[in-house]
N, C-alpha and C positions, 0 to 999 in steps of 0.2 A: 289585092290589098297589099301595103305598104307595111315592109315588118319597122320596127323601132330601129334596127342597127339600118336598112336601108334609109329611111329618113333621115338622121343625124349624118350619117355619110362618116367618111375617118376612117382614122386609125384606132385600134384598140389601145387600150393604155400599156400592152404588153411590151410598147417601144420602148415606152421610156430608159427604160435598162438600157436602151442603145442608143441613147440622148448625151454630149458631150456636158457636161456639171460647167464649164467653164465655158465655152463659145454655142454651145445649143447644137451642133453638129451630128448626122447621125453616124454613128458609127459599127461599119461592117465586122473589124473586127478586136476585141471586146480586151484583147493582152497585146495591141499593138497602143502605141501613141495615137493620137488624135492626127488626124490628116490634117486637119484645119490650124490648130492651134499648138500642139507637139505635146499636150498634156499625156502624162502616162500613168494610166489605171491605177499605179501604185504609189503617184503622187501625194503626200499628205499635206502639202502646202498650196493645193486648191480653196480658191474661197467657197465657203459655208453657204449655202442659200438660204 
């Protein structure tokens, strides 16, 4: 039998926290700038979602 997390397949939502707010990138680590896009964690002038 087929559990519910094996059907759906994925990721758990627990990534998000390691999801870039500004380019979607994930990101390994979490007080570095963005790889992709140079944002930094302590940016406040990121757009809102």
């Amino acid at each position: 039998m087929i559990s519910a997390e094996e059907e759906y397949g994925g990721d758990s939502a627990c990534w998000l926290s390691k999801v870039c707010p500004e380019c979607g990138a994930l990101l390994d680590d979490l007080t570095a700038p963005c790889w992709r896009c140079g944002l930094r964690p302590d940016d406040e002038t990121r757009a809102e979602a």
